[in-house]
Gaussian input, Z-matrix of N, CA and C with variables (Angstrom, degrees):
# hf/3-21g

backbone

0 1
 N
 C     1     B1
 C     2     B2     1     A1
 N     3     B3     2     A2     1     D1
 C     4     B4     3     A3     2     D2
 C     5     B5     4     A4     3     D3
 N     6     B6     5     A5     4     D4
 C     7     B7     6     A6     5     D5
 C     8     B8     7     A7     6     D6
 N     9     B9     8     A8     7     D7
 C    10    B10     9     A9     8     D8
 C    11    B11    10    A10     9     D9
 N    12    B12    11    A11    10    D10
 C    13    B13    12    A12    11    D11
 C    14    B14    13    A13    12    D12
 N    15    B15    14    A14    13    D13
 C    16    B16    15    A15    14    D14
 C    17    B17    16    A16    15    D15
 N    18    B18    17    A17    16    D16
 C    19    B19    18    A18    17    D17
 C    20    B20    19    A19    18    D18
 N    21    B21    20    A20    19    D19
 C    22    B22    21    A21    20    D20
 C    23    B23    22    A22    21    D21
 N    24    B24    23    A23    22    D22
 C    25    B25    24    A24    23    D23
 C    26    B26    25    A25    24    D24
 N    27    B27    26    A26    25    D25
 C    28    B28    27    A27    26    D26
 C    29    B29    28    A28    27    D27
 N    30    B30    29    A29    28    D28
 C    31    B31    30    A30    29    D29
 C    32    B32    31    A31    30    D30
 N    33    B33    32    A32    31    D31
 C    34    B34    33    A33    32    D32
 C    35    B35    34    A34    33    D33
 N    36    B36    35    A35    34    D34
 C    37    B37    36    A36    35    D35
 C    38    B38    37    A37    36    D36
 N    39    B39    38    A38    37    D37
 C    40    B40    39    A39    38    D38
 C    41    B41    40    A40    39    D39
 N    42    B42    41    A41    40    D40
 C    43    B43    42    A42    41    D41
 C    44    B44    43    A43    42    D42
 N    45    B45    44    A44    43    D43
 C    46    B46    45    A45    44    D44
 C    47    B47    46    A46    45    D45
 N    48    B48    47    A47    46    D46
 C    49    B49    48    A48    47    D47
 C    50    B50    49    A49    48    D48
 N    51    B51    50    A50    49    D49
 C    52    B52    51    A51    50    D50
 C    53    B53    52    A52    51    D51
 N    54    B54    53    A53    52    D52
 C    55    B55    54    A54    53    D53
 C    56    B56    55    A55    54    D54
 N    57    B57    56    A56    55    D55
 C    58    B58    57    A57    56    D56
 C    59    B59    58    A58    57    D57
 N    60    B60    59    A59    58    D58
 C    61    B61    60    A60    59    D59
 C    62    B62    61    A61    60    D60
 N    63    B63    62    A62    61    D61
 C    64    B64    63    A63    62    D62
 C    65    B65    64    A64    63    D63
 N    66    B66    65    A65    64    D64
 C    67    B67    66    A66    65    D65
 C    68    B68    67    A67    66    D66
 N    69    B69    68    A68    67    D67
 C    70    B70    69    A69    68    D68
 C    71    B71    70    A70    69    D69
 N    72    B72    71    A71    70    D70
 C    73    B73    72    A72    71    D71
 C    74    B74    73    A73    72    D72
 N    75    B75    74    A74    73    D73
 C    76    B76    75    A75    74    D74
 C    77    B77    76    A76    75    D75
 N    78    B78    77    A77    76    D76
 C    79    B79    78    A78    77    D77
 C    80    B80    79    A79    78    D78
 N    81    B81    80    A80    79    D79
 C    82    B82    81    A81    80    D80
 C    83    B83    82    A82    81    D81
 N    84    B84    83    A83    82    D82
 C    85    B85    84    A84    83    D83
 C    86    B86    85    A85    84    D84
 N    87    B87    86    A86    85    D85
 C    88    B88    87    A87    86    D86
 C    89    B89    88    A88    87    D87
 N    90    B90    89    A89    88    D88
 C    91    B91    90    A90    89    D89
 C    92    B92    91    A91    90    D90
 N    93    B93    92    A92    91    D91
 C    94    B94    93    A93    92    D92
 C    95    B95    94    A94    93    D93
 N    96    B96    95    A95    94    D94
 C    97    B97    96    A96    95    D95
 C    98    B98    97    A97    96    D96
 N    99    B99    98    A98    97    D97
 C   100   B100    99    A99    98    D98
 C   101   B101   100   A100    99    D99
 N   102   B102   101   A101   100   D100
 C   103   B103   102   A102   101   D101
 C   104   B104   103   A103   102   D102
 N   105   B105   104   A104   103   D103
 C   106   B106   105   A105   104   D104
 C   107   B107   106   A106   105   D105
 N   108   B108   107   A107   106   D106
 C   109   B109   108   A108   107   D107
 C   110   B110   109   A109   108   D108
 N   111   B111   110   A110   109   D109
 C   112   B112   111   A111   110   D110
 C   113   B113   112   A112   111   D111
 N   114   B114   113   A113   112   D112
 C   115   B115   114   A114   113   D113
 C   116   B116   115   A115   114   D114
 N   117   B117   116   A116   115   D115
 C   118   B118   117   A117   116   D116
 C   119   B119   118   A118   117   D117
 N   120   B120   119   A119   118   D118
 C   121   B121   120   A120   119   D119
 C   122   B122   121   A121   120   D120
 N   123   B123   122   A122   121   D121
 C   124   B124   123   A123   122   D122
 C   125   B125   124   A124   123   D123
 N   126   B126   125   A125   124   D124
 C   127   B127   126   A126   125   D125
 C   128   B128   127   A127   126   D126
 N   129   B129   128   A128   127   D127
 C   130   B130   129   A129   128   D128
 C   131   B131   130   A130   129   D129
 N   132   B132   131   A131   130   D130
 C   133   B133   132   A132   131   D131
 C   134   B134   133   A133   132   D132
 N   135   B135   134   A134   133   D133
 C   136   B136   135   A135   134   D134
 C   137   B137   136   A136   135   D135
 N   138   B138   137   A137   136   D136
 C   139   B139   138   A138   137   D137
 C   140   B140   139   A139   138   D138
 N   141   B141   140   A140   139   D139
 C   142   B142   141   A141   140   D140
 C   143   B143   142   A142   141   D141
 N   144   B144   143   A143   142   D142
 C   145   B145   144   A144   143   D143
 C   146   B146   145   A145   144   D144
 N   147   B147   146   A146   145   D145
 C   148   B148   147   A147   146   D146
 C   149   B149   148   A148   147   D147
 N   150   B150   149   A149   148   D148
 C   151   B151   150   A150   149   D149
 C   152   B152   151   A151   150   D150
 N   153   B153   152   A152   151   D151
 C   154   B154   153   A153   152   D152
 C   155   B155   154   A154   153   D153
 N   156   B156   155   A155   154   D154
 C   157   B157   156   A156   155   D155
 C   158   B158   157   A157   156   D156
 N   159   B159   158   A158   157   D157
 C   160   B160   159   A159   158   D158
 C   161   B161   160   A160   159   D159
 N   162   B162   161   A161   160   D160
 C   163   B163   162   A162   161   D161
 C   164   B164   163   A163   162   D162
 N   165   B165   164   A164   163   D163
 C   166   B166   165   A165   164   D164
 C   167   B167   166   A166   165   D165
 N   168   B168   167   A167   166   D166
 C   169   B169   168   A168   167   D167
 C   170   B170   169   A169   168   D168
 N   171   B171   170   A170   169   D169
 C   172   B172   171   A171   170   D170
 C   173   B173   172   A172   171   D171
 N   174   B174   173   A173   172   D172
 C   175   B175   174   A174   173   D173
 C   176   B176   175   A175   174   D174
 N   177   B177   176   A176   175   D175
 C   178   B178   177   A177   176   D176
 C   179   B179   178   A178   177   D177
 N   180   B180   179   A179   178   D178
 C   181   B181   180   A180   179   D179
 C   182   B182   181   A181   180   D180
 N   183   B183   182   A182   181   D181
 C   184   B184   183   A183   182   D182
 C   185   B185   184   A184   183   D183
 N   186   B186   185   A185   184   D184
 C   187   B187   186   A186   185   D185
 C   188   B188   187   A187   186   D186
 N   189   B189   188   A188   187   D187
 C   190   B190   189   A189   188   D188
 C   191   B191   190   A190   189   D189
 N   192   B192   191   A191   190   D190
 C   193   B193   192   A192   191   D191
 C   194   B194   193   A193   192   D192
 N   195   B195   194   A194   193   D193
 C   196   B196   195   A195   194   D194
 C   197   B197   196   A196   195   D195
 N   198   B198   197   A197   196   D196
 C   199   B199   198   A198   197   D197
 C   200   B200   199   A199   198   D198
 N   201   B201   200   A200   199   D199
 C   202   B202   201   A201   200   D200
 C   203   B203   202   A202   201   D201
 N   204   B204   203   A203   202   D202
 C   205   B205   204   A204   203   D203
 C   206   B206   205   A205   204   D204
 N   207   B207   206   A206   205   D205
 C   208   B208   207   A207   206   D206
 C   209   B209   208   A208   207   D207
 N   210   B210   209   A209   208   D208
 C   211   B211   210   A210   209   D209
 C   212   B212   211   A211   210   D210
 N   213   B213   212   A212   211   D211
 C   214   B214   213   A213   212   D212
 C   215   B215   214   A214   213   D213
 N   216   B216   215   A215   214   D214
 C   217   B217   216   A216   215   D215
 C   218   B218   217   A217   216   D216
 N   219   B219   218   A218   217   D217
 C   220   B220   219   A219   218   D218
 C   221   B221   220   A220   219   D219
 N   222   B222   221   A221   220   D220
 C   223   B223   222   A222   221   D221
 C   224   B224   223   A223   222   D222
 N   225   B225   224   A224   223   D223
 C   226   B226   225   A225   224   D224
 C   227   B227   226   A226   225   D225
 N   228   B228   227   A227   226   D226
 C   229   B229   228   A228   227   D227
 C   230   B230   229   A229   228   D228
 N   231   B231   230   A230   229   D229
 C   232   B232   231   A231   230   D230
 C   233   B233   232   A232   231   D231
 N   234   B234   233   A233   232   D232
 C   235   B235   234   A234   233   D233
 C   236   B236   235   A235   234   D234
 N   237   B237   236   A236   235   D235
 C   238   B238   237   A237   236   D236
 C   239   B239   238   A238   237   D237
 N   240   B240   239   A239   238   D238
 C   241   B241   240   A240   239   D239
 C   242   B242   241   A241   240   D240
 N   243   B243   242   A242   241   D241
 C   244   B244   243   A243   242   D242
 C   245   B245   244   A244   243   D243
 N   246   B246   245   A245   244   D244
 C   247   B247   246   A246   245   D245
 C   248   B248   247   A247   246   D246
 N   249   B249   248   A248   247   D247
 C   250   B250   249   A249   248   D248
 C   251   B251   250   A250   249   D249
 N   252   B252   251   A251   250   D250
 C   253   B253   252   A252   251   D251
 C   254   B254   253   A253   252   D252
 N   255   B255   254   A254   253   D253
 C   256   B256   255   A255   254   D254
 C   257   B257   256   A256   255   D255
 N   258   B258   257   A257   256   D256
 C   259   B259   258   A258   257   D257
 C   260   B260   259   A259   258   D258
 N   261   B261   260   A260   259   D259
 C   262   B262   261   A261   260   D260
 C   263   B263   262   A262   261   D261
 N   264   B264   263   A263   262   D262
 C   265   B265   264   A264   263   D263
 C   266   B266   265   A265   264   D264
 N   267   B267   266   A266   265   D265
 C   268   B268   267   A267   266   D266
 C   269   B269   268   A268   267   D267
 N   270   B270   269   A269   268   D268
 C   271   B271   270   A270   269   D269
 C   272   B272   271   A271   270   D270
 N   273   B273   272   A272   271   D271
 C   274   B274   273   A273   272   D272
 C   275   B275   274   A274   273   D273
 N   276   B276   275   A275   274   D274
 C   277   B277   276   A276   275   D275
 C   278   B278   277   A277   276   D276

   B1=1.4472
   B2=1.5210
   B3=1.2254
   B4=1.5871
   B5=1.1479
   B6=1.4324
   B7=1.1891
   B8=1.5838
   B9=1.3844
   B10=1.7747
   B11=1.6975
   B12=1.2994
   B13=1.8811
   B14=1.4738
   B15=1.4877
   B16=1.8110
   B17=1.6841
   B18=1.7699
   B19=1.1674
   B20=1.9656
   B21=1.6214
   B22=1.3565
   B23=1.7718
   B24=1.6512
   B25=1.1936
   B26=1.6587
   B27=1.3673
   B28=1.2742
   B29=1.1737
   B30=1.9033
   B31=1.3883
   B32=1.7538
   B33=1.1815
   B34=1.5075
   B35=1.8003
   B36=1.5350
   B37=1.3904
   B38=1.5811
   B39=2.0396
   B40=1.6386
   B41=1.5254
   B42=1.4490
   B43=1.0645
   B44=1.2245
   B45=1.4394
   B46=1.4011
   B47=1.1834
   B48=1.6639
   B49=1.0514
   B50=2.0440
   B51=1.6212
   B52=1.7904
   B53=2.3940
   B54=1.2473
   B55=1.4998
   B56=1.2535
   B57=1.0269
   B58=1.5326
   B59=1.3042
   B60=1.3841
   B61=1.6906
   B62=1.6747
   B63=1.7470
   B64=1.7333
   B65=1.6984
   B66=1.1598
   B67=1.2310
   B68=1.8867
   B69=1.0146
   B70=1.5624
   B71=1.0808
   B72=1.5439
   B73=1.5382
   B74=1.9211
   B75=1.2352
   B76=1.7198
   B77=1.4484
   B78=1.0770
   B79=1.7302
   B80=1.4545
   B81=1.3254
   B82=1.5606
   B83=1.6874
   B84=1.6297
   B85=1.4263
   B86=1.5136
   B87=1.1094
   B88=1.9852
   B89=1.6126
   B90=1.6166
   B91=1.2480
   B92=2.0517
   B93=1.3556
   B94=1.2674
   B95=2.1784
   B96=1.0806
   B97=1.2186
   B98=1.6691
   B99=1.8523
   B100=1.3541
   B101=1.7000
   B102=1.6550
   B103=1.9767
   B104=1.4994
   B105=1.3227
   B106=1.7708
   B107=1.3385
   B108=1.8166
   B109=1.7768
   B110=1.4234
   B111=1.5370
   B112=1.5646
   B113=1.6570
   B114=1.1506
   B115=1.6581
   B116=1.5915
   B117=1.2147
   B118=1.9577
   B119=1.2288
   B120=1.2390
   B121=1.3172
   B122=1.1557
   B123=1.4504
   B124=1.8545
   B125=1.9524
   B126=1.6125
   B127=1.3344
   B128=1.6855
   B129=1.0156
   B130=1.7844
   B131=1.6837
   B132=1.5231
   B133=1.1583
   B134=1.5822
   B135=1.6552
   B136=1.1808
   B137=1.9561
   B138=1.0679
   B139=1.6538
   B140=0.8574
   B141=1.4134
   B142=1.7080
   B143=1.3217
   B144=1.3952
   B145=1.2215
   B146=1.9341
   B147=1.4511
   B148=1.5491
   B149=2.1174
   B150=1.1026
   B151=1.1321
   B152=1.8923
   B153=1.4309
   B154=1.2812
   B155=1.0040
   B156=1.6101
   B157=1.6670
   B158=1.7663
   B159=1.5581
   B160=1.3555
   B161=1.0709
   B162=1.6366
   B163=1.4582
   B164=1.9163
   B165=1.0496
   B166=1.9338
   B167=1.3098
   B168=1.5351
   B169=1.5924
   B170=1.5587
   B171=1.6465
   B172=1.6824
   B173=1.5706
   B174=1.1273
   B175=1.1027
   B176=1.5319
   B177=1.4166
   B178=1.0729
   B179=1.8928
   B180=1.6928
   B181=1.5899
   B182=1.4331
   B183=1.5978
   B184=1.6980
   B185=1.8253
   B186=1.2594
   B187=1.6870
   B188=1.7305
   B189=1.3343
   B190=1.6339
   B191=1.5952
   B192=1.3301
   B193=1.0028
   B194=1.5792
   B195=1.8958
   B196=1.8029
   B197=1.8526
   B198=0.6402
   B199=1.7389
   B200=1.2241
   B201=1.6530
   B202=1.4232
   B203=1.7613
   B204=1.3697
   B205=1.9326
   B206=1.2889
   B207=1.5921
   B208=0.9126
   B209=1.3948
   B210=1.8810
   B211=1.4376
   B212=1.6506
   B213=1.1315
   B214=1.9851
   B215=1.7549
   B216=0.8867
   B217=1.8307
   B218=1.5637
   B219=1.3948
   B220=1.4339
   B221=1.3273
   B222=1.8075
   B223=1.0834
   B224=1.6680
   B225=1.1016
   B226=1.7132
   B227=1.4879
   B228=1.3414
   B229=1.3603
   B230=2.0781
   B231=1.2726
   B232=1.3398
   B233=1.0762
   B234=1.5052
   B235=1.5485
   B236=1.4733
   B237=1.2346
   B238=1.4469
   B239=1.2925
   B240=1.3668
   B241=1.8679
   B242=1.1561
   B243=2.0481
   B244=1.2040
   B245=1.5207
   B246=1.1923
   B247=1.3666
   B248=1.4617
   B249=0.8517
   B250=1.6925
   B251=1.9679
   B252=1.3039
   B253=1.5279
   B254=1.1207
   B255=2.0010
   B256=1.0108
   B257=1.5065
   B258=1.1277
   B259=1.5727
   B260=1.9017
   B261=1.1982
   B262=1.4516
   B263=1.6566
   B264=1.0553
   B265=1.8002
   B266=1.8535
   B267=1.4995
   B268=1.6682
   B269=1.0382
   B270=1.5499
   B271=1.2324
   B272=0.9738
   B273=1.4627
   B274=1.9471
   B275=0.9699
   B276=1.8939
   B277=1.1635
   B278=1.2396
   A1=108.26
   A2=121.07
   A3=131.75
   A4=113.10
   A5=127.12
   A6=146.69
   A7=109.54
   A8=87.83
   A9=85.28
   A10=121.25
   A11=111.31
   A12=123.05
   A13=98.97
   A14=121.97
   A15=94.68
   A16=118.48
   A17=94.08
   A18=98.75
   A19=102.18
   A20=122.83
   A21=94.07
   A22=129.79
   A23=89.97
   A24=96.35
   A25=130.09
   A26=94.28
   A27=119.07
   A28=140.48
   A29=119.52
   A30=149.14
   A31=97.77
   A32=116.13
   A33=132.94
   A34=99.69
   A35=105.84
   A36=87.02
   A37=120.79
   A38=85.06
   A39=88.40
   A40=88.07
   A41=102.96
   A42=121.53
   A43=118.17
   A44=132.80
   A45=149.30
   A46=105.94
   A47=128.99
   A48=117.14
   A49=120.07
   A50=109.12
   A51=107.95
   A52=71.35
   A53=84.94
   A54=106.87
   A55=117.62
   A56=156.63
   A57=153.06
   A58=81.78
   A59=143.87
   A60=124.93
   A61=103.36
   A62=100.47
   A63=92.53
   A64=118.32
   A65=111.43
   A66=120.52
   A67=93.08
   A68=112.68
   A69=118.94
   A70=118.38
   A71=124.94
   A72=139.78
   A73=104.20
   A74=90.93
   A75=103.62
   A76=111.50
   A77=97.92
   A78=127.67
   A79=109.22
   A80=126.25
   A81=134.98
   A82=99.49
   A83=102.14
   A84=101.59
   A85=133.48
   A86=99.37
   A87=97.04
   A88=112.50
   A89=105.79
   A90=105.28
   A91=100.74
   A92=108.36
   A93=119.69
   A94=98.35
   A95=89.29
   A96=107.04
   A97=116.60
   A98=107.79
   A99=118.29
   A100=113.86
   A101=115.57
   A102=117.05
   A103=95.51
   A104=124.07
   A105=108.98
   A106=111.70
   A107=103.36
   A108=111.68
   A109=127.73
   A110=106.30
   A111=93.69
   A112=97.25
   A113=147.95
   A114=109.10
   A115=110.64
   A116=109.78
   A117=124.93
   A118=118.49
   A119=124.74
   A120=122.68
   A121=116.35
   A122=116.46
   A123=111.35
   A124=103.34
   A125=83.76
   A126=99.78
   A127=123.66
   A128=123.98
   A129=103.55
   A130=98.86
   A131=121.54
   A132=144.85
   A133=131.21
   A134=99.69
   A135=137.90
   A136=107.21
   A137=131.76
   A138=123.44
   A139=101.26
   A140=158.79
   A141=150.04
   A142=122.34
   A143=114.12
   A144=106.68
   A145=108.76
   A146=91.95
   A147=98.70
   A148=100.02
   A149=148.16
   A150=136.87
   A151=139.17
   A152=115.27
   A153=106.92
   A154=104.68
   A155=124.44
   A156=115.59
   A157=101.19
   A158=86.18
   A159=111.94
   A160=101.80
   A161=113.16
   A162=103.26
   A163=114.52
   A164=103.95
   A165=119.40
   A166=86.18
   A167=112.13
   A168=155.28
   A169=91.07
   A170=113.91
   A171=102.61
   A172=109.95
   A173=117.25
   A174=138.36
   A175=132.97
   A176=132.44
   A177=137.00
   A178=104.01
   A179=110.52
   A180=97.91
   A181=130.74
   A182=93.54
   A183=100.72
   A184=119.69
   A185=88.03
   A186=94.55
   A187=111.44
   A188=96.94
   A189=91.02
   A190=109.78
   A191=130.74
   A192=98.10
   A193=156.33
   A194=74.01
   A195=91.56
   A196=107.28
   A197=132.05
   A198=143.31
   A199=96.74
   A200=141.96
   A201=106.82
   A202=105.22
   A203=92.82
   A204=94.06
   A205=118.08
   A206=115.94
   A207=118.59
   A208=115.04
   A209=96.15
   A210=133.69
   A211=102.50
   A212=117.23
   A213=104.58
   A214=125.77
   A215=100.91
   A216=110.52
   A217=105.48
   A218=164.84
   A219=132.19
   A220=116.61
   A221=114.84
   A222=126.45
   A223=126.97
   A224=107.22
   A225=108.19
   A226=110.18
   A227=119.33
   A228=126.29
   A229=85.49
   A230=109.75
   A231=104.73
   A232=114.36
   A233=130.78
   A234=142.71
   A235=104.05
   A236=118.19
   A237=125.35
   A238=131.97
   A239=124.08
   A240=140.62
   A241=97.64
   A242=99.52
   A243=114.81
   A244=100.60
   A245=114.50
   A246=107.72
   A247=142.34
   A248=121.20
   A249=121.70
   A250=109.26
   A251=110.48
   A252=124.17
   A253=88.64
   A254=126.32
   A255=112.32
   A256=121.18
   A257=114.04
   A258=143.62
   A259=93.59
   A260=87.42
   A261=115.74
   A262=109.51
   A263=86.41
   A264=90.98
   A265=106.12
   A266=102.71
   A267=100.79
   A268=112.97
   A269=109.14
   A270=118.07
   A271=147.34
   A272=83.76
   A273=122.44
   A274=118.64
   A275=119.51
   A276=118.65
   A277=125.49
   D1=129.34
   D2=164.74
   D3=-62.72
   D4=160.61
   D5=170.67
   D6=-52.81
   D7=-49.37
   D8=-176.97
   D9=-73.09
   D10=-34.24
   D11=157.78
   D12=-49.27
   D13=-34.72
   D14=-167.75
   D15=-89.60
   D16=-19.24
   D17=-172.81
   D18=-81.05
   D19=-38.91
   D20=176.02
   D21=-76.59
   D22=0.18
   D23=168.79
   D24=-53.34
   D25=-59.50
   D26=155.32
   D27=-48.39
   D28=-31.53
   D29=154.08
   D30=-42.70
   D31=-67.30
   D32=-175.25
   D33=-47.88
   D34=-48.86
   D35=-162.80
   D36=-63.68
   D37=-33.10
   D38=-165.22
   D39=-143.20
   D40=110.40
   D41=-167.35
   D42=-88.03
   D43=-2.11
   D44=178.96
   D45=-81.31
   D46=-33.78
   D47=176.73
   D48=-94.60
   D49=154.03
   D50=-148.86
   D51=-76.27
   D52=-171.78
   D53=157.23
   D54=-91.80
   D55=-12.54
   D56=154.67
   D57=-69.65
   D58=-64.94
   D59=-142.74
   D60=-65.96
   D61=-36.99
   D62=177.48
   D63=-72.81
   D64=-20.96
   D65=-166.96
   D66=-73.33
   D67=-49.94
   D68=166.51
   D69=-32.48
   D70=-63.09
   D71=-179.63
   D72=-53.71
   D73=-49.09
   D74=177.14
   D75=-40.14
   D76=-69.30
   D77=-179.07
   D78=-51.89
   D79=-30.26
   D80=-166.34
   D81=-89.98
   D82=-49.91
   D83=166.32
   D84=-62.54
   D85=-59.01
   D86=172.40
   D87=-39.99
   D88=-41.37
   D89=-152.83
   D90=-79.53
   D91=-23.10
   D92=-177.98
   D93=-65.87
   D94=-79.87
   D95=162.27
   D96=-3.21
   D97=-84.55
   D98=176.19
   D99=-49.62
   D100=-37.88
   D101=-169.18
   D102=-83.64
   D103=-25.19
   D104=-178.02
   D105=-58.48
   D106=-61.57
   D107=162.14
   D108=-42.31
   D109=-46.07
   D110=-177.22
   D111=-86.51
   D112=-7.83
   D113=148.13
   D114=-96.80
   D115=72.16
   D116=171.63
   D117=55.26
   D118=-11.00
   D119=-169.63
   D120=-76.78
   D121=137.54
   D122=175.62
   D123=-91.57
   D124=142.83
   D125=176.37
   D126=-93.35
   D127=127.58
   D128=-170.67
   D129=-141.52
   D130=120.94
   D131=179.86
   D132=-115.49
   D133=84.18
   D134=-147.24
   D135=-27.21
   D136=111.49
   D137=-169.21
   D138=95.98
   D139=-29.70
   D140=-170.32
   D141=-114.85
   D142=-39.42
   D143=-176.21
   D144=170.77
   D145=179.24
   D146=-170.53
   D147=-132.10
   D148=91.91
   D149=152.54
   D150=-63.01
   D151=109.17
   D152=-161.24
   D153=-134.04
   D154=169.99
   D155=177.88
   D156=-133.22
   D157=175.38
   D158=-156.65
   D159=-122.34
   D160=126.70
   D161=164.88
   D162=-96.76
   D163=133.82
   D164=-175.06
   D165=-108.90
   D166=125.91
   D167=-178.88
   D168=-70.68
   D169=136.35
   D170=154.02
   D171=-72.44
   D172=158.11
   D173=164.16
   D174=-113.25
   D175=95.85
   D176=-156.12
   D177=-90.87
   D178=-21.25
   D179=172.48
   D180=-85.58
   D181=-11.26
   D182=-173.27
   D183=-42.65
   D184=135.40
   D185=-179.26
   D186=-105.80
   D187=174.79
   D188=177.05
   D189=-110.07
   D190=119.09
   D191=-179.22
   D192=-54.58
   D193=-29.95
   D194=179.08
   D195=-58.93
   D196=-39.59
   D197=-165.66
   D198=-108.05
   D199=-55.48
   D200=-166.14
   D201=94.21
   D202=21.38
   D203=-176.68
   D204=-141.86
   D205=114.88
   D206=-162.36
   D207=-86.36
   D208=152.28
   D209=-126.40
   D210=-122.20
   D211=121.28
   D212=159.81
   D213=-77.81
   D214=102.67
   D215=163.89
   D216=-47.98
   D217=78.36
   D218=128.92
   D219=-17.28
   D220=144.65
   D221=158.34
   D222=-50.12
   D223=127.32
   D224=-176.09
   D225=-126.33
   D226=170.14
   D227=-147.40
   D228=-145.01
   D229=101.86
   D230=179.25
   D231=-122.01
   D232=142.51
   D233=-156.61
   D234=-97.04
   D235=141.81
   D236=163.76
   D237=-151.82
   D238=143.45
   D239=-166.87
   D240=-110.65
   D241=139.31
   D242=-179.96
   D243=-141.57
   D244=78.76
   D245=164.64
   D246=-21.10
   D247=124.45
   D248=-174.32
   D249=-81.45
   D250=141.55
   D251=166.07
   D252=-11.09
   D253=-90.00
   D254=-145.75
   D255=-43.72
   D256=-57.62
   D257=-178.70
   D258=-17.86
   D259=-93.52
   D260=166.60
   D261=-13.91
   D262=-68.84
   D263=-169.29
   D264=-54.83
   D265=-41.42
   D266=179.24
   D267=-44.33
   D268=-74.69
   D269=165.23
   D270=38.38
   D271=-96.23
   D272=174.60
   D273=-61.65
   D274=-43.57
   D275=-158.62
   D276=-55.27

C-alpha cells in the first residue's frame, strides 16, 4: 500500500481530519520510528509488532564468489520485524 492509499484510507475513516494533517501524523510516525532504531533501541507496538537492530561484524575474509577474491565486509547495522501473535494470527486466517 502507498502512502497515498493509507492516507485516504484514513481520510474515510476520520473525516475531520484534512490530508496534510494525516500525512503529518504519518510523517511524525516513520520519523519516530526510524531515530528510536537509529539510536539502538527496539521499538515494540503492542498487537503489531516489535522493530530491532542488528549489529553485522566487519568481515575482513569474505570472498566474492564470482572471482574468488577476497573482499572487506564494513560493519553494518541491520533492521528487523517481528510480528506479534496477534498480527500473525490475522494473517493466516
Amino acid at each position: 500500500m502507498s502512502r497515498q492509499k493509507l492516507i485516504k484510507q484514513l481520510q474515510k475513516k476520520n473525516s475531520k481530519l484534512s490530508q496534510s494533517e494525516l500525512s503529518e501524523v504519518i510523517n511524525i510516525l516513520l520519523k519516530s520510528i526510524n531515530n528510536t532504531i537509529k539510536n539502538g533501541n527496539n521499538l515494540e507496538i503492542r498487537g503489531f509488532g516489535r522493530w530491532f537492530g542488528r549489529k553485522l561484524k566487519e568481515n575482513y575474509n569474505a570472498r566474492n564468489p564470482a572471482t574468488n577474491e577476497l573482499i572487506y565486509k564494513p560493519e553494518k547495522y541491520k533492521v528487523r520485524f517481528r510480528p506479534s501473535k496477534n498480527l500473525k494470527k490475522k494473517i493466516n486466517e
